[in-house]
C-alpha positions in Angstrom: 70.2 -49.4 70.4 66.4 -49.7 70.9 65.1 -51.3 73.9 61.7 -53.5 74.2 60.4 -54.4 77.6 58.6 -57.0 78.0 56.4 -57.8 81.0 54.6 -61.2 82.0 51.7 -60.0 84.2 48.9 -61.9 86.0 46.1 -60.3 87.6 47.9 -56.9 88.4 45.4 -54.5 87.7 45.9 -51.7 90.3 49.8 -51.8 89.3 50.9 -52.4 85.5 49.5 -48.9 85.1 52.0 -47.1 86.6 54.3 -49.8 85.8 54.3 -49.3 82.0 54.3 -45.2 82.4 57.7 -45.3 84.2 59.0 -48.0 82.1 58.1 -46.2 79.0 60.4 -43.5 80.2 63.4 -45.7 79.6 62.8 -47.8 77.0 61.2 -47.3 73.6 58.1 -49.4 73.7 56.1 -51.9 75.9 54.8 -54.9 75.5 53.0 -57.1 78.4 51.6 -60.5 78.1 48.4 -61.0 80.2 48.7 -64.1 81.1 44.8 -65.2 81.8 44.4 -62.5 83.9 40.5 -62.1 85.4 40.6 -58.5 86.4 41.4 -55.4 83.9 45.3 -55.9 83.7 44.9 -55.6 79.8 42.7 -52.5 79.6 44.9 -50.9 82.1 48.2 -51.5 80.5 46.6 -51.0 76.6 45.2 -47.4 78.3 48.8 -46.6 79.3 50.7 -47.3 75.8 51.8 -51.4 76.3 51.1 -53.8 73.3 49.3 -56.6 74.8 49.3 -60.2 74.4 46.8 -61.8 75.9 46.7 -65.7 77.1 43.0 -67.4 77.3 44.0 -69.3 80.5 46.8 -69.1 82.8 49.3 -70.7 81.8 52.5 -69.7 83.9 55.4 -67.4 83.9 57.4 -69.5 81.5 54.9 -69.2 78.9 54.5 -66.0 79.0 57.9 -65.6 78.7 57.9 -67.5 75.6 55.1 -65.4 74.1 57.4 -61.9 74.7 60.5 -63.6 73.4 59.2 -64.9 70.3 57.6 -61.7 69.8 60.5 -59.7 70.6 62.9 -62.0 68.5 60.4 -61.0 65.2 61.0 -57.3 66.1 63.3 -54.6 65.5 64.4 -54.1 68.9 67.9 -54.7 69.9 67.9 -55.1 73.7 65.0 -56.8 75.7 64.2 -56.3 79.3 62.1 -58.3 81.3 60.4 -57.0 84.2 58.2 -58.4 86.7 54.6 -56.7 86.7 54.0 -57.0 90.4 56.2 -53.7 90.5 59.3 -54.5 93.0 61.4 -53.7 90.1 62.0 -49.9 89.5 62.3 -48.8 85.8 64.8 -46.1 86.6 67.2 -49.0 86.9 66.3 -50.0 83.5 69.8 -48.6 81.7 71.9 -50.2 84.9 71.4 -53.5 83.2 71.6 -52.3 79.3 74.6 -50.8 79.1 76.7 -53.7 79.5 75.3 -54.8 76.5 75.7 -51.8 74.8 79.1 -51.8 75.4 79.1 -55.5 73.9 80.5 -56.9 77.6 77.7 -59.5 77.7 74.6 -61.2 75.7 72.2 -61.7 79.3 72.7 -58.8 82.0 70.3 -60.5 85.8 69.5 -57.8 88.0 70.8 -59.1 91.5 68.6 -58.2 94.2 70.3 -58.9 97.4 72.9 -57.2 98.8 71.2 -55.5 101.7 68.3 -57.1 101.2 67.1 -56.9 104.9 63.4 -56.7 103.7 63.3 -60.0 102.4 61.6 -62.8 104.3 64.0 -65.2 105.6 62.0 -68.2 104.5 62.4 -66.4 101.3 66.0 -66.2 101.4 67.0 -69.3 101.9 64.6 -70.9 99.2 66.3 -68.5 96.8 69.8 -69.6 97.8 68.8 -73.0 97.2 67.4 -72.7 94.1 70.6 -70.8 93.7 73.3 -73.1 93.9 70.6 -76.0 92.2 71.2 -73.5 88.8 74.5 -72.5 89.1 75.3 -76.7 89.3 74.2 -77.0 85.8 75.7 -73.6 84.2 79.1 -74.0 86.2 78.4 -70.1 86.7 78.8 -68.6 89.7 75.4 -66.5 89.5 74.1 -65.0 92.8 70.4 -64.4 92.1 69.1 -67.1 89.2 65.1 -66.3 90.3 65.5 -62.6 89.5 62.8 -61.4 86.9 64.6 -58.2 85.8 67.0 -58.4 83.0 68.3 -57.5 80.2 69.4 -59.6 76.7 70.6 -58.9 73.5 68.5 -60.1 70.2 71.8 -62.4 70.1 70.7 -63.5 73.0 67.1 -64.3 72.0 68.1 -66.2 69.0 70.0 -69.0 71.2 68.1 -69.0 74.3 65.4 -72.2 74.0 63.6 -73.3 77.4 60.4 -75.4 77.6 59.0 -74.5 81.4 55.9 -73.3 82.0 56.6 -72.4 85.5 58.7 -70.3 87.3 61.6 -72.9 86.4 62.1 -71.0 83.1 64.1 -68.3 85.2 66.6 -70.9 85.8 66.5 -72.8 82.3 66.8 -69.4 80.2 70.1 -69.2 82.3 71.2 -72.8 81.7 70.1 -72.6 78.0 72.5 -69.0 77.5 75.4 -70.8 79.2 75.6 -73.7 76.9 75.4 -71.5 74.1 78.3 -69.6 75.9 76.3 -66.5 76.5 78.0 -64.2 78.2 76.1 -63.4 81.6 76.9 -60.7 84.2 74.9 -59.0 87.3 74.1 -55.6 88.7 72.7 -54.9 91.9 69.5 -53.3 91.4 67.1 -52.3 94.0 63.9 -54.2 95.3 60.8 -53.4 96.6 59.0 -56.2 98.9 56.4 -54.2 100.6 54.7 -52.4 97.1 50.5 -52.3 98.9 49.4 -54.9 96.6 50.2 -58.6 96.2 53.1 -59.7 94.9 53.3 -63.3 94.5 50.6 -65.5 92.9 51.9 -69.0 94.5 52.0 -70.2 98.0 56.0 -69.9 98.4 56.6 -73.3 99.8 55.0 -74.6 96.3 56.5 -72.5 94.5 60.3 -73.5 95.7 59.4 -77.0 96.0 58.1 -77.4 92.1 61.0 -75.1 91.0 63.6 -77.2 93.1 62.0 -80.1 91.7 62.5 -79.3 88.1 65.9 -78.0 88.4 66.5 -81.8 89.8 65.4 -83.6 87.2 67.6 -81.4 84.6 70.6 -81.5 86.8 70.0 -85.5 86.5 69.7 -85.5 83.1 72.0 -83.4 81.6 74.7 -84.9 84.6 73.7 -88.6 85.3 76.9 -89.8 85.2 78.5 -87.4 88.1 75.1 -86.9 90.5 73.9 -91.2 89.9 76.9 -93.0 88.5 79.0 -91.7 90.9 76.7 -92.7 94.2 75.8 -95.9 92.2 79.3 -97.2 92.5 80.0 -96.4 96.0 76.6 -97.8 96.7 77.8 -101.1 94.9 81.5 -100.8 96.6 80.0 -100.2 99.7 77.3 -103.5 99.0 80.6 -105.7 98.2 82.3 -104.6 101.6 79.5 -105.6 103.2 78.8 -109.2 101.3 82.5 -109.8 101.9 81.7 -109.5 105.8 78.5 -111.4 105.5 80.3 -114.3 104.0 83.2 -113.6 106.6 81.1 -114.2 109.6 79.2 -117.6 107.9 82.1 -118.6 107.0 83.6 -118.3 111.0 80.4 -119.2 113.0 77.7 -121.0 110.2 75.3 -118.1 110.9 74.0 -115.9 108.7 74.1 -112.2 109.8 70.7 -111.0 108.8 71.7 -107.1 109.6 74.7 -107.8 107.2 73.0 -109.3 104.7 70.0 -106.5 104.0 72.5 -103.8 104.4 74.9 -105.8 101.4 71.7 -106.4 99.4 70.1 -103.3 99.5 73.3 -101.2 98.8 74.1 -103.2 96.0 70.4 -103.2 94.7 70.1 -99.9 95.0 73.9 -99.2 93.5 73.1 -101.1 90.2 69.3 -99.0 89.9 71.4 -95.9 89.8 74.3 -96.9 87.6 71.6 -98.1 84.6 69.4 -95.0 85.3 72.8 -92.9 84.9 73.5 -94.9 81.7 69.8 -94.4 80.3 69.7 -90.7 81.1 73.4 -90.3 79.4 72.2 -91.8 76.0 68.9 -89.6 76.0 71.7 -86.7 77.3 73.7 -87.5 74.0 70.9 -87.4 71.8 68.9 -84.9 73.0 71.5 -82.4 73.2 75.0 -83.5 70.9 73.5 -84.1 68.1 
């Protein structure tokens, strides 16, 4: 099977070099997508043997993502590998996450970075974990890295896999996309290195959790409004009636009207009916977004 990597790199001049020589070691070609980068990242990778595909702005990891896969998915190539250009990833590791899919035991192979990770900023952890379990909500997968750039598909793969984030989110949404197209995805522990001499993160880290977290919100609400709002909505309006039922209890007993009682009745229940018709709006748009 021949094997295309494909690398979305931003300002990495310094690194993509050497990068692209190892890779091309393990693979049969390169190609990188320079996504606006102001420094030589595209001279240095062309010098070393990489196509490249160059963005006019920055535009984001998810689009150039989008620019290898749509490439990739018009070329020969019958496995794809993504790999970060900052170079934490190590090419030898390449055929760790190919042969399961040369042995057809799954479409998408993630390389899963942290067993042993000791090197890995706390801080950094956690975010991960939470972006974690925020993807594996929505793909009902138990997948232990979902942010991990290094991986592996099959053009089968490719072909099924649609995702429309710019950002960083796409790491999560190609994953979501593969398991409603009942992708098979697996993991192998690859190796990772955090402390490479150069930079190796373009966004402050707080952002960078806090847009991804966002995102992954919004498409847990919409493609599960009726679990994650009509759920809460109810109790909210149950919990609204219990409280009415004691408001009207305690007028009825004294002829005064519990204030405290009262807010608590009429904000529940206000806030109980918001989320059971925002639950019914997103599950039509659900439907005919993606049942059709």
């Amino acid at each position: 099977m021949n094997t295309l990597a494909c690398i979305p790199a931003f300002n990495e001049e310094g690194v993509i070099g050497n990068l692209i020589k190892n890779t091309l070691s393990f693979v049969d070609s390169v190609v990188v997508c320079d996504d606006g980068s102001s420094d030589n990242t595209t001279k240095e990778a062309e010098a070393c043997g990489a196509l490249v595909i160059k963005h006019s702005e920055n535009k984001g990891k998810g689009a150039a993502l989008k620019t290898l896969f749509e490439h990739a998915k018009h070329s020969e190539f019958d496995i794809i590998v993504t790999i970060d250009g900052d170079g934490q990833f190590l090419p030898n590791e390449i055929k760790k996450l190919t042969k399961p899919i040369q042995e057809k035991l799954a479409d998408i192979v993630v390389g899963y970075r942290f067993d042993d990770s000791t090197e890995m900023p706390a801080y950094r952890k956690f975010g991960n974990k939470i972006l974690d379990h925020a993807t594996n909500i929505v793909t009902n997968l138990p997948i232990r890295d979902t942010q991990s750039g290094f991986r592996a598909y099959s053009k089968k793969a490719l072909d099924l896999i649609e995702f429309s984030n710019d950002g960083f989110t796409a790491d999560s949404e190609i994953l979501i996309s593969a398991s409603e197209n009942g992708l098979r995805i697996s993991e192998e522990k690859i190796t990772v290195i955090y402390d490479t001499g150069h930079r190796t993160s373009t966004k402050n880290p707080i952002s960078h959790a806090g847009g991804v977290l966002g995102s992954l919100i919004e498409i847990i609400l919409v493609r599960h409004p009726l679990k994650y709002l009509g759920i809460p909505g109810i109790i909210a309006i149950l919990i609204g009636l219990i409280f009415l039922s004691y408001t009207f209890t305690v007028y009825n007993e004294k002829l005064l009207l519990p204030i405290s009682l009262a807010l608590i009745s009429f904000t529940s229940l206000t806030l109980g009916f918001l989320l059971v018709l925002s639950s019914g709006i997103l599950f039509s748009i659900n439907r005919s977004l993606f049942h059709k």
